[in-house]
N, CA, C and O atoms as a CHARMM CRD file, in Angstrom:
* protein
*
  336
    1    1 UNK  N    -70.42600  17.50000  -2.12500 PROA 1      0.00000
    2    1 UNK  CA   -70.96200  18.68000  -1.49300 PROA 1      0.00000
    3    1 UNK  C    -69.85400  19.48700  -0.83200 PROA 1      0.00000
    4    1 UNK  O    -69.76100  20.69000  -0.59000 PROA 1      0.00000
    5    2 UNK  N    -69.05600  18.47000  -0.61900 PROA 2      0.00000
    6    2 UNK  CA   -67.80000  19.68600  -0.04700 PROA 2      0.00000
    7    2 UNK  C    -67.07100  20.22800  -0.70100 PROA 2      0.00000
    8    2 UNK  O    -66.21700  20.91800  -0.14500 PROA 2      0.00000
    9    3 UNK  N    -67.10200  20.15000  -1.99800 PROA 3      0.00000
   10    3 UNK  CA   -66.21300  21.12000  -2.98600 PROA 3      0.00000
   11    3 UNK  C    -67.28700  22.23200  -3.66500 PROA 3      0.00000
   12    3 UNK  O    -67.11300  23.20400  -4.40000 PROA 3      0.00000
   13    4 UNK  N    -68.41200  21.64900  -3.09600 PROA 4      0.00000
   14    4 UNK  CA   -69.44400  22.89500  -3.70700 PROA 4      0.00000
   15    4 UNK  C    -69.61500  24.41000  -2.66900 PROA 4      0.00000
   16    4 UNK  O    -69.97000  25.54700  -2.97800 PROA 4      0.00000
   17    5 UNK  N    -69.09800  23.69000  -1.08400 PROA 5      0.00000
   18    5 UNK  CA   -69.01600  24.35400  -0.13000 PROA 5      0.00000
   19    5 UNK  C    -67.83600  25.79400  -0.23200 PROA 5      0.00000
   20    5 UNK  O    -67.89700  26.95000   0.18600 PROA 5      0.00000
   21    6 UNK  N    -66.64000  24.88700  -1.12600 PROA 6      0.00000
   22    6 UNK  CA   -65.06800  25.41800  -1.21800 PROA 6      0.00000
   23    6 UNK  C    -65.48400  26.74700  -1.72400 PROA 6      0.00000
   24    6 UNK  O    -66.54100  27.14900  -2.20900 PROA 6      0.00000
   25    7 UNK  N    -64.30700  27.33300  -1.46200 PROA 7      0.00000
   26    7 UNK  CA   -63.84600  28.86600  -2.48900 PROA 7      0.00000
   27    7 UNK  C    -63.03200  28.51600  -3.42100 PROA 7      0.00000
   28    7 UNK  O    -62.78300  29.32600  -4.31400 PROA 7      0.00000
   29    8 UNK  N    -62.45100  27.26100  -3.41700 PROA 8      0.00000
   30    8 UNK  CA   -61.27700  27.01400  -4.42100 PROA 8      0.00000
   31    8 UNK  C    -61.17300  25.95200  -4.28100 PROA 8      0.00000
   32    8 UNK  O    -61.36200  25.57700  -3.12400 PROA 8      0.00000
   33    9 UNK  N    -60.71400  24.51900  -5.65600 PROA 9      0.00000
   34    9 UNK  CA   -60.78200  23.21600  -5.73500 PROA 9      0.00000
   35    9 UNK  C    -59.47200  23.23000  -6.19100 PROA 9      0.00000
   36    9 UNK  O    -58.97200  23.89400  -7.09800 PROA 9      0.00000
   37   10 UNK  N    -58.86400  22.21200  -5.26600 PROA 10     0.00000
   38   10 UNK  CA   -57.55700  22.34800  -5.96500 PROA 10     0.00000
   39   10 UNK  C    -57.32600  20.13400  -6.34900 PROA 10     0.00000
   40   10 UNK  O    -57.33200  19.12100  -5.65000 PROA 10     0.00000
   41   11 UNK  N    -57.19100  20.40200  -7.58200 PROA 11     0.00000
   42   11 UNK  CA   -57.36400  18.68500  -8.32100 PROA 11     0.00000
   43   11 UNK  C    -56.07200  18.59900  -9.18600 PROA 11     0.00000
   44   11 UNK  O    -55.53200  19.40600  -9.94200 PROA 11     0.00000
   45   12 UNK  N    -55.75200  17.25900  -8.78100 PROA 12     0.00000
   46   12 UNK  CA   -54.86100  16.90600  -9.93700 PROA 12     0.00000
   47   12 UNK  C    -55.19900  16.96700 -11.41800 PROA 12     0.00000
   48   12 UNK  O    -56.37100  17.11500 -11.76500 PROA 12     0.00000
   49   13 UNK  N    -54.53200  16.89400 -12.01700 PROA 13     0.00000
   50   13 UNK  CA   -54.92600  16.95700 -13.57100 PROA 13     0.00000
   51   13 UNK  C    -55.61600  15.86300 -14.01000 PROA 13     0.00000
   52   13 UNK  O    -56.11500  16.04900 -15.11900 PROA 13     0.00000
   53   14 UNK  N    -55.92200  14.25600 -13.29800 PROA 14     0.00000
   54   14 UNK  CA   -56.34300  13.43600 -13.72100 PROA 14     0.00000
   55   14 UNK  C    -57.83100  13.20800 -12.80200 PROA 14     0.00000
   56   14 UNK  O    -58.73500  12.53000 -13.29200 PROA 14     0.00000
   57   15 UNK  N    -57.96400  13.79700 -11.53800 PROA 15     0.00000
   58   15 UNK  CA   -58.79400  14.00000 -10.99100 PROA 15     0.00000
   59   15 UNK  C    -60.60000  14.25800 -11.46900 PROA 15     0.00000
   60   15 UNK  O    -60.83000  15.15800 -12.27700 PROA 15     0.00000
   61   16 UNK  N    -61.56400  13.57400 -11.01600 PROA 16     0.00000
   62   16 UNK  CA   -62.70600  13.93100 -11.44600 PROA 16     0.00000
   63   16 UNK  C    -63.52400  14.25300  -9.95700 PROA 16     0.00000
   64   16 UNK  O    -63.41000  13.83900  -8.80400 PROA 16     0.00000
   65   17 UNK  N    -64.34400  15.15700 -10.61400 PROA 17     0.00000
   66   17 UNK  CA   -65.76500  15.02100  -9.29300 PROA 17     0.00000
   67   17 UNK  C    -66.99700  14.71000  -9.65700 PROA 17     0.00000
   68   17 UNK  O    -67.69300  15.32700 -10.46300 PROA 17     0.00000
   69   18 UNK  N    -67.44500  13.14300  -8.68900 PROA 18     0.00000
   70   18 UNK  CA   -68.35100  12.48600  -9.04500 PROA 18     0.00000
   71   18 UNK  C    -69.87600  13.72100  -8.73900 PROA 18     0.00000
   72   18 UNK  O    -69.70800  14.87400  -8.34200 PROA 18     0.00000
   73   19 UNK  N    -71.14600  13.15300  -9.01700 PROA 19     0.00000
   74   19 UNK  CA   -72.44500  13.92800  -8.77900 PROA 19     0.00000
   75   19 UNK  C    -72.65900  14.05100  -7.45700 PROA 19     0.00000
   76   19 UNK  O    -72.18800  13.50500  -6.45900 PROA 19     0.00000
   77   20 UNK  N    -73.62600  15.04400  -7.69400 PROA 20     0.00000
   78   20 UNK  CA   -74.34900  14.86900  -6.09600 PROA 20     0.00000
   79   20 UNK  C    -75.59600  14.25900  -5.93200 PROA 20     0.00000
   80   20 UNK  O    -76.72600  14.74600  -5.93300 PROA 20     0.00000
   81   21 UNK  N    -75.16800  13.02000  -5.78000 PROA 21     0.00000
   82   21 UNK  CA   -76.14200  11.97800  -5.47900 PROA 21     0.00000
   83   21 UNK  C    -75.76400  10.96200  -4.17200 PROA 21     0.00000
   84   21 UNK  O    -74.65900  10.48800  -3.90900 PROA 21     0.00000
   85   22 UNK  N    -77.07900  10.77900  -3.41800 PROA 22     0.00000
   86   22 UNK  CA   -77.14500  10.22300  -1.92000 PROA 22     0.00000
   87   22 UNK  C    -77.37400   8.99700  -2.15800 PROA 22     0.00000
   88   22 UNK  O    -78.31400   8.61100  -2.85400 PROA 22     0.00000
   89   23 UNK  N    -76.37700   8.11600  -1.49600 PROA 23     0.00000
   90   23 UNK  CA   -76.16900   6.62300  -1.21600 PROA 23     0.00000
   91   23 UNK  C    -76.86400   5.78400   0.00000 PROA 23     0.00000
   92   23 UNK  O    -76.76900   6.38100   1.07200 PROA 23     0.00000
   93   24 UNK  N    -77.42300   4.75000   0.05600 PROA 24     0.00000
   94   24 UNK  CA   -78.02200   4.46100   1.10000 PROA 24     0.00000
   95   24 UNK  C    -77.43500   3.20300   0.80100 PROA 24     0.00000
   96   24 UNK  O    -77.54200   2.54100  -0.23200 PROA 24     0.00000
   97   25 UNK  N    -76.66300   2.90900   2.06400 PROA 25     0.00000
   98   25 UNK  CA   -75.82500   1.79100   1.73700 PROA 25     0.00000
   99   25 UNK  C    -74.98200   2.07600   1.00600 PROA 25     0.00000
  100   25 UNK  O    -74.31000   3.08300   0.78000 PROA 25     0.00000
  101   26 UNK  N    -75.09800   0.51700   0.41500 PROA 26     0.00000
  102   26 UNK  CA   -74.28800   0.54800  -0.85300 PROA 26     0.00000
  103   26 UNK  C    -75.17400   0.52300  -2.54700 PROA 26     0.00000
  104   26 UNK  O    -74.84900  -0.06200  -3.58000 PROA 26     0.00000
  105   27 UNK  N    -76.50900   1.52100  -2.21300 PROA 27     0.00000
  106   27 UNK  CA   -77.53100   1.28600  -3.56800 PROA 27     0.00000
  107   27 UNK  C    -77.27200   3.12600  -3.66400 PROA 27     0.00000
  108   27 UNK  O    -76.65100   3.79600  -2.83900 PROA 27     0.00000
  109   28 UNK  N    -77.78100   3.50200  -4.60000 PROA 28     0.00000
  110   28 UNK  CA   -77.73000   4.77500  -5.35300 PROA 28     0.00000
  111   28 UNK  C    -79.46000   5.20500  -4.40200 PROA 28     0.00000
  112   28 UNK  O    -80.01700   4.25800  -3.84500 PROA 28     0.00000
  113   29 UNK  N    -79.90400   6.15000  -4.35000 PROA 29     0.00000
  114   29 UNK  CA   -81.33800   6.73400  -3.91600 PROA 29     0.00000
  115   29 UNK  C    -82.05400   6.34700  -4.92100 PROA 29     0.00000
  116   29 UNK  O    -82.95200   5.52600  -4.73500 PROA 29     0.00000
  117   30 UNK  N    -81.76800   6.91900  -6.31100 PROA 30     0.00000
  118   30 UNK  CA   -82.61000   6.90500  -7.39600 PROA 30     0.00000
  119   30 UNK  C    -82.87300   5.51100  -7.49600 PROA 30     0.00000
  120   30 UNK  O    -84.01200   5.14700  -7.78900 PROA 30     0.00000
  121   31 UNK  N    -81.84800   4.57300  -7.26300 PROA 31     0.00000
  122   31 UNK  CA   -82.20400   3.50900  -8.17700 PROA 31     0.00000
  123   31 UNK  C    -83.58500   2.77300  -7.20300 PROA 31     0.00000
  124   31 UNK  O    -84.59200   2.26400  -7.69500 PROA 31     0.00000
  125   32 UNK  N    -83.24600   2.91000  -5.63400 PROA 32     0.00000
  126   32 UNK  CA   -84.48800   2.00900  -5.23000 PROA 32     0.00000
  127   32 UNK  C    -85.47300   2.63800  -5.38600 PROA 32     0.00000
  128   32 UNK  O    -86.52000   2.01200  -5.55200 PROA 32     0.00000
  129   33 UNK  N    -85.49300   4.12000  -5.38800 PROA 33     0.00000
  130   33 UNK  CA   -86.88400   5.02500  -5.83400 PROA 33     0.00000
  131   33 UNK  C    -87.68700   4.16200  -7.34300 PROA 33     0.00000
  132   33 UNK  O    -88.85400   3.79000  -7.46800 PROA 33     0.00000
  133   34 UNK  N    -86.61000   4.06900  -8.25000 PROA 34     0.00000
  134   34 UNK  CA   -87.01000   3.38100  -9.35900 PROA 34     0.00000
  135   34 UNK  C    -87.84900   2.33500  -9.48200 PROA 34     0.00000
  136   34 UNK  O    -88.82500   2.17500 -10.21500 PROA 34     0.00000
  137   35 UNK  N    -87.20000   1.43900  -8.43600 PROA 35     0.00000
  138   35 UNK  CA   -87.81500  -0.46600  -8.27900 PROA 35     0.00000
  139   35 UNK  C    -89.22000   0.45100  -8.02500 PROA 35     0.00000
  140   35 UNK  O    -89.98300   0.83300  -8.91200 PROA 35     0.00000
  141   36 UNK  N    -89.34800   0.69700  -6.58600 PROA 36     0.00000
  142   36 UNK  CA   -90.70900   1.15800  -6.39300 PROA 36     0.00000
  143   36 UNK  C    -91.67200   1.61300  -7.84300 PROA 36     0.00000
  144   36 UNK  O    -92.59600   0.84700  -8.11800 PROA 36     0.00000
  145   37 UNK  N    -91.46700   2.76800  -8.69600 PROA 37     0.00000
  146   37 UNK  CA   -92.41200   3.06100  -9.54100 PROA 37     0.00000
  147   37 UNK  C    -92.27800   1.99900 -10.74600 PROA 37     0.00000
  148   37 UNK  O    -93.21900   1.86100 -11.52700 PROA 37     0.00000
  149   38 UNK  N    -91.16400   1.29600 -10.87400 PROA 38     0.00000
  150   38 UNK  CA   -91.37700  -0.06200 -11.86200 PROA 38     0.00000
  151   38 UNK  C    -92.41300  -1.42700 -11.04300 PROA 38     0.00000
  152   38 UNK  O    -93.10300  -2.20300 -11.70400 PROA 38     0.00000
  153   39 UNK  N    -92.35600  -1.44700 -10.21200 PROA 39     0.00000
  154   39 UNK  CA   -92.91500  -3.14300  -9.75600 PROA 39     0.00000
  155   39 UNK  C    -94.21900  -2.76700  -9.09400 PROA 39     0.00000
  156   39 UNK  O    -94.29500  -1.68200  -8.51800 PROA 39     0.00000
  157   40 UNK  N    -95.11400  -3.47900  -9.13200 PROA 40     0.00000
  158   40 UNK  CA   -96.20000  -3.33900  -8.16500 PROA 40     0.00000
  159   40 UNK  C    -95.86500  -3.15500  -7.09100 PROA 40     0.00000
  160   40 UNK  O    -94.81200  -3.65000  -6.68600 PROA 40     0.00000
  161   41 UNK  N    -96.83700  -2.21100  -6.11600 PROA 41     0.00000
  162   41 UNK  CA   -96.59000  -2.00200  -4.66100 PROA 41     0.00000
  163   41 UNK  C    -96.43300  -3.74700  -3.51000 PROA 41     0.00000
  164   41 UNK  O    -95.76500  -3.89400  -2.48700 PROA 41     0.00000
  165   42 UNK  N    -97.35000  -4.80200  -4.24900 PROA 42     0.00000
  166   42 UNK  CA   -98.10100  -5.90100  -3.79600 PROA 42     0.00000
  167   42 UNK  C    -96.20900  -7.05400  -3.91900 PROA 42     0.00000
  168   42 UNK  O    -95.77200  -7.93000  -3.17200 PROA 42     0.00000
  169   43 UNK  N    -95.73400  -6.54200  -4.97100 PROA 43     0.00000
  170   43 UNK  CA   -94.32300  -7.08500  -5.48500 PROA 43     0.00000
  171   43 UNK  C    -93.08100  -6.72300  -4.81100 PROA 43     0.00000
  172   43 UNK  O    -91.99000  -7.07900  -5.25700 PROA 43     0.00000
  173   44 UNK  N    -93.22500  -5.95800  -3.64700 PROA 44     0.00000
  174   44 UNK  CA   -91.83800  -4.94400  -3.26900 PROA 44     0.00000
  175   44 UNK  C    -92.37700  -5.19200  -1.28800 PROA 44     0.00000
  176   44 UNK  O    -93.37700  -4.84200  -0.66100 PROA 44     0.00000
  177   45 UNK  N    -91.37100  -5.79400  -0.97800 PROA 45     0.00000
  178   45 UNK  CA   -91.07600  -6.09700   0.55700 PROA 45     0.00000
  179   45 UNK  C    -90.86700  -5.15800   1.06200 PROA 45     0.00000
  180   45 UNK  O    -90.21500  -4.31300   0.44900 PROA 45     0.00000
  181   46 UNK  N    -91.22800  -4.94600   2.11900 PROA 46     0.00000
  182   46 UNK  CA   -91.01900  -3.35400   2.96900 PROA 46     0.00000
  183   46 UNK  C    -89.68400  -2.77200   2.98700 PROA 46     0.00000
  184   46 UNK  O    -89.59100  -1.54700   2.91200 PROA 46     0.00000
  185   47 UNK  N    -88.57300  -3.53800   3.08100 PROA 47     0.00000
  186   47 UNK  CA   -87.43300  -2.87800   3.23900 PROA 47     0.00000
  187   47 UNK  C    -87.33100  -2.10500   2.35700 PROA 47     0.00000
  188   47 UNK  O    -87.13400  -0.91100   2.58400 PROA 47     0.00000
  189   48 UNK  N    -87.44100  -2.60600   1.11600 PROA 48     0.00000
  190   48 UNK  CA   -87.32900  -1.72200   0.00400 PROA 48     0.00000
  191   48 UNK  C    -88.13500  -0.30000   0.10400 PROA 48     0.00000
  192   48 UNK  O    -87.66200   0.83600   0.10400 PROA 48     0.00000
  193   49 UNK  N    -89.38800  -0.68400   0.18100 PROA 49     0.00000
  194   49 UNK  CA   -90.49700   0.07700  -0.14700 PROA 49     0.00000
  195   49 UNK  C    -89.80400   1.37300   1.46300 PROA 49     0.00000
  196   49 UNK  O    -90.20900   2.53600   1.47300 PROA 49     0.00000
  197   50 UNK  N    -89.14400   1.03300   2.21900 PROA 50     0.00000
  198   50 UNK  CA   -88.95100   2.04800   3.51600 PROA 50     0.00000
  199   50 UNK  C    -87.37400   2.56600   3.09100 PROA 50     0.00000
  200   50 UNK  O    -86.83600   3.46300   3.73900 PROA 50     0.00000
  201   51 UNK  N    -86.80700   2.01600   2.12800 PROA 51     0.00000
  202   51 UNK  CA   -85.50300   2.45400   1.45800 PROA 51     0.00000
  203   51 UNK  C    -85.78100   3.44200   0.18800 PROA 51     0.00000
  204   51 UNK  O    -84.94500   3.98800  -0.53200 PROA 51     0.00000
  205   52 UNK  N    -86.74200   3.48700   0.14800 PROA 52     0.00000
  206   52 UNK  CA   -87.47400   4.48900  -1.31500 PROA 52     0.00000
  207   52 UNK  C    -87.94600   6.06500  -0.41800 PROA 52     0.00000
  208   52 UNK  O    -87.65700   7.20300  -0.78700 PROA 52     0.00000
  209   53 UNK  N    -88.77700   5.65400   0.89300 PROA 53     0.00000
  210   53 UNK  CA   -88.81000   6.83100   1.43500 PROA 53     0.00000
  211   53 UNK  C    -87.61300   7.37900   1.77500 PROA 53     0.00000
  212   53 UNK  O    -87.42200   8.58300   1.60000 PROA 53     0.00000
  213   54 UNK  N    -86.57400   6.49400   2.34800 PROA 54     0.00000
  214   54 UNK  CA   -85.75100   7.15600   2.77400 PROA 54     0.00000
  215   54 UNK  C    -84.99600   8.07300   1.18300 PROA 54     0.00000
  216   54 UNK  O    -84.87300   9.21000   0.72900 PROA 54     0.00000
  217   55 UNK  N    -84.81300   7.28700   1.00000 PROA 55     0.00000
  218   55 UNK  CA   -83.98300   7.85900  -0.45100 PROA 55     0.00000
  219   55 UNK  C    -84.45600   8.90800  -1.09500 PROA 55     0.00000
  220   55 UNK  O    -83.73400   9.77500  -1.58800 PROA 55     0.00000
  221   56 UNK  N    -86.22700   8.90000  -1.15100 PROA 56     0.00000
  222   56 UNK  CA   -86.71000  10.19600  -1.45200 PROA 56     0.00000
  223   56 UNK  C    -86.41700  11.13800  -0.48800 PROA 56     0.00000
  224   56 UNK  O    -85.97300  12.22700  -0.85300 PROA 56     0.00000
  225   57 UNK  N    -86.56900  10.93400   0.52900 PROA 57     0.00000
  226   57 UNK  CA   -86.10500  12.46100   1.42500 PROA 57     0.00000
  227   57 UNK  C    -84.76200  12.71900   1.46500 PROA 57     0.00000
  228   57 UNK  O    -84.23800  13.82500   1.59900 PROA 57     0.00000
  229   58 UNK  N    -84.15400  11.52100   1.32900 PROA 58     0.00000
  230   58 UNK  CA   -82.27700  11.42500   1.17100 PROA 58     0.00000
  231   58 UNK  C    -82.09200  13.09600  -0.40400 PROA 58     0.00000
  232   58 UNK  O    -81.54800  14.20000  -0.44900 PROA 58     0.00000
  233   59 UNK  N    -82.73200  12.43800  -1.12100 PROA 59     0.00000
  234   59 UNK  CA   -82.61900  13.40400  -2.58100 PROA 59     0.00000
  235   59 UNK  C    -83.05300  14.41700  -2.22300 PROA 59     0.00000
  236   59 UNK  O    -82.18200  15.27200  -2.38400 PROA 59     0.00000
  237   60 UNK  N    -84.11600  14.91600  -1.72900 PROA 60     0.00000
  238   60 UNK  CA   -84.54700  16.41600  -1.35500 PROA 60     0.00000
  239   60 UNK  C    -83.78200  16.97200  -0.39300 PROA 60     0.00000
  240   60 UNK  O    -83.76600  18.18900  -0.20800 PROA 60     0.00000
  241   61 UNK  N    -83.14500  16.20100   0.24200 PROA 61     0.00000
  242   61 UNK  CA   -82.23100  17.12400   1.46600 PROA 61     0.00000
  243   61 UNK  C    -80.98100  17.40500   0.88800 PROA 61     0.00000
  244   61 UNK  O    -80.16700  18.26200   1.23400 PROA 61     0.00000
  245   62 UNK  N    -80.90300  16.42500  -0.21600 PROA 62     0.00000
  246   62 UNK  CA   -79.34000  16.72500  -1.07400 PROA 62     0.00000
  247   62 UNK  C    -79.56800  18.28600  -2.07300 PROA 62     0.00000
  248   62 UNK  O    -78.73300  19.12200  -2.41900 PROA 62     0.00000
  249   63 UNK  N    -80.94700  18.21200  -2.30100 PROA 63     0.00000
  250   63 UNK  CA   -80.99300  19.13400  -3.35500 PROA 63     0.00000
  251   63 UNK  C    -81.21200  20.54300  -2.75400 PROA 63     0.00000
  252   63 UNK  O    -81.05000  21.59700  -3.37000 PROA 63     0.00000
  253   64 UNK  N    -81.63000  20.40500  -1.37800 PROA 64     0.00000
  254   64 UNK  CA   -81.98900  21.75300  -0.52600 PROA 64     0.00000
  255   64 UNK  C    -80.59400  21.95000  -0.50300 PROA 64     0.00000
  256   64 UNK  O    -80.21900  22.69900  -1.40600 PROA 64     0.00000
  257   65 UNK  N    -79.46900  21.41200   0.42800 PROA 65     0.00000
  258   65 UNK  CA   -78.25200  21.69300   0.74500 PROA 65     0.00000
  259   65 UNK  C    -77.78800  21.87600  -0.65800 PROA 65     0.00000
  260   65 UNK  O    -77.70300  23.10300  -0.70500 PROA 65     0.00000
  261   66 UNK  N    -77.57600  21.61300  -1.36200 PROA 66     0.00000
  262   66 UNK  CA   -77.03400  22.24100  -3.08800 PROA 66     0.00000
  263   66 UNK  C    -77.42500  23.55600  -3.57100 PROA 66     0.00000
  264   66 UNK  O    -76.60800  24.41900  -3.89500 PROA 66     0.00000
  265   67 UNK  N    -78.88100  23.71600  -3.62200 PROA 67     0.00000
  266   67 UNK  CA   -79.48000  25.03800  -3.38300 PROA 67     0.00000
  267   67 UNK  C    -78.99000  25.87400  -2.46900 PROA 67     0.00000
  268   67 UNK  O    -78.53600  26.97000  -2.79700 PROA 67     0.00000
  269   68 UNK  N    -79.02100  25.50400  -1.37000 PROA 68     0.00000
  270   68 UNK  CA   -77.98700  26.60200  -0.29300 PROA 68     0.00000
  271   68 UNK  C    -76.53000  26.63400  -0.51800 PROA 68     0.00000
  272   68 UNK  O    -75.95400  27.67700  -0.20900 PROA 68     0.00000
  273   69 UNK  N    -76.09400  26.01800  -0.82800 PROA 69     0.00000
  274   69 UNK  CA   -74.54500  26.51400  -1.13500 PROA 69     0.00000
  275   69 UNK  C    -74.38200  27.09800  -2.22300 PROA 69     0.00000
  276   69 UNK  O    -73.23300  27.54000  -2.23400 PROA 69     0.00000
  277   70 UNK  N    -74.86600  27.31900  -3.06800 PROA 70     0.00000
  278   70 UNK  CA   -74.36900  27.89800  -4.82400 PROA 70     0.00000
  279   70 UNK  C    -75.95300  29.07400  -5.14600 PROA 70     0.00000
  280   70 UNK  O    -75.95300  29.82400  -6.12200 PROA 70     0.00000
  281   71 UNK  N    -76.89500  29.03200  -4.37100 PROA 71     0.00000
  282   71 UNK  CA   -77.15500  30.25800  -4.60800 PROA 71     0.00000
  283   71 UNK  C    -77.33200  31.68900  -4.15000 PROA 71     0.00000
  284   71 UNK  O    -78.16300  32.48800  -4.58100 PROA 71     0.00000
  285   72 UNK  N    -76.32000  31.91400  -3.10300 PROA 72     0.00000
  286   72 UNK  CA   -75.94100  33.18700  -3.12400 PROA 72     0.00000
  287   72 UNK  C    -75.07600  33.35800  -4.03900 PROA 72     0.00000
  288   72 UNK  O    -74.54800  34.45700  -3.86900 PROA 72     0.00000
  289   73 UNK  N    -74.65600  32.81800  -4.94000 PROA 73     0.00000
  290   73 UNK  CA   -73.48700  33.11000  -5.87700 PROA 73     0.00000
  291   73 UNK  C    -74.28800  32.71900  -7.65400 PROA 73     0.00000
  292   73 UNK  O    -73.72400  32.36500  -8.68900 PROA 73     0.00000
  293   74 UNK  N    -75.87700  32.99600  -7.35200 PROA 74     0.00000
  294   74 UNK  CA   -76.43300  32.67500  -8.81200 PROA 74     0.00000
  295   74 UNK  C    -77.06200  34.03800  -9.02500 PROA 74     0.00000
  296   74 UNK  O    -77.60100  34.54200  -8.04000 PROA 74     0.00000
  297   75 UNK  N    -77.07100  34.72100 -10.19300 PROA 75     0.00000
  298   75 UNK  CA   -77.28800  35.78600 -10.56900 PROA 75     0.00000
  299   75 UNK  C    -78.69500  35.72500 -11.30300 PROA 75     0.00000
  300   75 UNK  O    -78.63700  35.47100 -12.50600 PROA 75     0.00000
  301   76 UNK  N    -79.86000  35.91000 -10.78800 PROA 76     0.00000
  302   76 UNK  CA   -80.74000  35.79800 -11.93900 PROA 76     0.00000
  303   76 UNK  C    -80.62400  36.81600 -13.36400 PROA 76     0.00000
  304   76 UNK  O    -80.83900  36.40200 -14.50300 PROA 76     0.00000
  305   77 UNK  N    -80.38000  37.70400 -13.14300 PROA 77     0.00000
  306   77 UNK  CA   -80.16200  38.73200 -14.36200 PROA 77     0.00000
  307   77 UNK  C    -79.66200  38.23300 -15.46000 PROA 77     0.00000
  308   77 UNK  O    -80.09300  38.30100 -16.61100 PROA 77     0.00000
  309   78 UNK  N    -78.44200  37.57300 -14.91300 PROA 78     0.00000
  310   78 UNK  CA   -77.44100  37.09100 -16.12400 PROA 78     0.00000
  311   78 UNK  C    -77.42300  35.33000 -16.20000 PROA 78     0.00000
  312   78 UNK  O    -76.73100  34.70900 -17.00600 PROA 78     0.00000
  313   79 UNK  N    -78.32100  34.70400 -15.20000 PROA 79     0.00000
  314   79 UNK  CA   -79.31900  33.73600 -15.83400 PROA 79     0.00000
  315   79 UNK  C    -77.61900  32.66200 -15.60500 PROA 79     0.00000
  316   79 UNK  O    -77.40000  31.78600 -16.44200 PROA 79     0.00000
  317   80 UNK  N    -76.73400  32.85700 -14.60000 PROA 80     0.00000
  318   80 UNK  CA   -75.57100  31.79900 -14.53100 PROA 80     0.00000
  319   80 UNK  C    -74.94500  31.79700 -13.38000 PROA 80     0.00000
  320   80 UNK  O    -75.17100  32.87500 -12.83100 PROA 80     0.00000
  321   81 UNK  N    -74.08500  30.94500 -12.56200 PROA 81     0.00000
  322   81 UNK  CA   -73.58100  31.36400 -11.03300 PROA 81     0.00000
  323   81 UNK  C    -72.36400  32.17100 -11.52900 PROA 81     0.00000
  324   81 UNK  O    -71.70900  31.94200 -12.54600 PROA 81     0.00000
  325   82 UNK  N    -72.15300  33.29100 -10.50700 PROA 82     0.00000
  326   82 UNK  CA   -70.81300  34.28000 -10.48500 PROA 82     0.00000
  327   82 UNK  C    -69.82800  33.90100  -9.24800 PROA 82     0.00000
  328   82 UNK  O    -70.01700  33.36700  -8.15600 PROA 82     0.00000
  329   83 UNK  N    -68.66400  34.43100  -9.93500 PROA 83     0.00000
  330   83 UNK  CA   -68.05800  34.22300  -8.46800 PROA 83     0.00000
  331   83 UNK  C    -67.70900  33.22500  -8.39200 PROA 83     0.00000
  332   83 UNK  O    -67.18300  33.07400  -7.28900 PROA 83     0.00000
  333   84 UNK  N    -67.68100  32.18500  -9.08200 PROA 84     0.00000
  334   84 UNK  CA   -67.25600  30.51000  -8.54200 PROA 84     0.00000
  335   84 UNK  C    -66.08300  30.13700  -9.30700 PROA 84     0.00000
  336   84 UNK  O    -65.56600  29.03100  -9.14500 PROA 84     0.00000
């Protein structure tokens, strides 16, 4: 998110930038969201099942803040972001 924030990325040539995806711990969001809609509710211990809410709101707050940084710079007309 902070290079989405930038005016300019400056990377080595071997350099990558990973997604924007929210970590809880050391698990991915999606993935405990996942366990939840794979296993029965009756099969999944609360931690989990309170690591899925979190992670779901973890992902929507990632995707609001993504939305706010890159679209004042999205053009609907021409249907692509400008300026970046």
């Amino acid at each position: 998110m902070i290079a989405l924030s930038a005016d300019e990325i400056i990377m080595s040539p071997t350099a990558v930038l990973g997604p924007v995806d929210p970590q809880l711990g050391q698990y991915p969001a999606a993935s405990i969201i996942s366990v939840v809609e794979k296993k029965p509710i009756k099969d999944i211990d609360d931690q989990t099942l309170i690591m899925a809410d979190m992670g779901t709101k973890a992902i929507k707050q990632v995707e609001q803040t993504v939305y706010d940084l890159l679209s004042p710079h999205y053009s609907k007309e021409k249907g692509y972001l400008s300026g970046l």
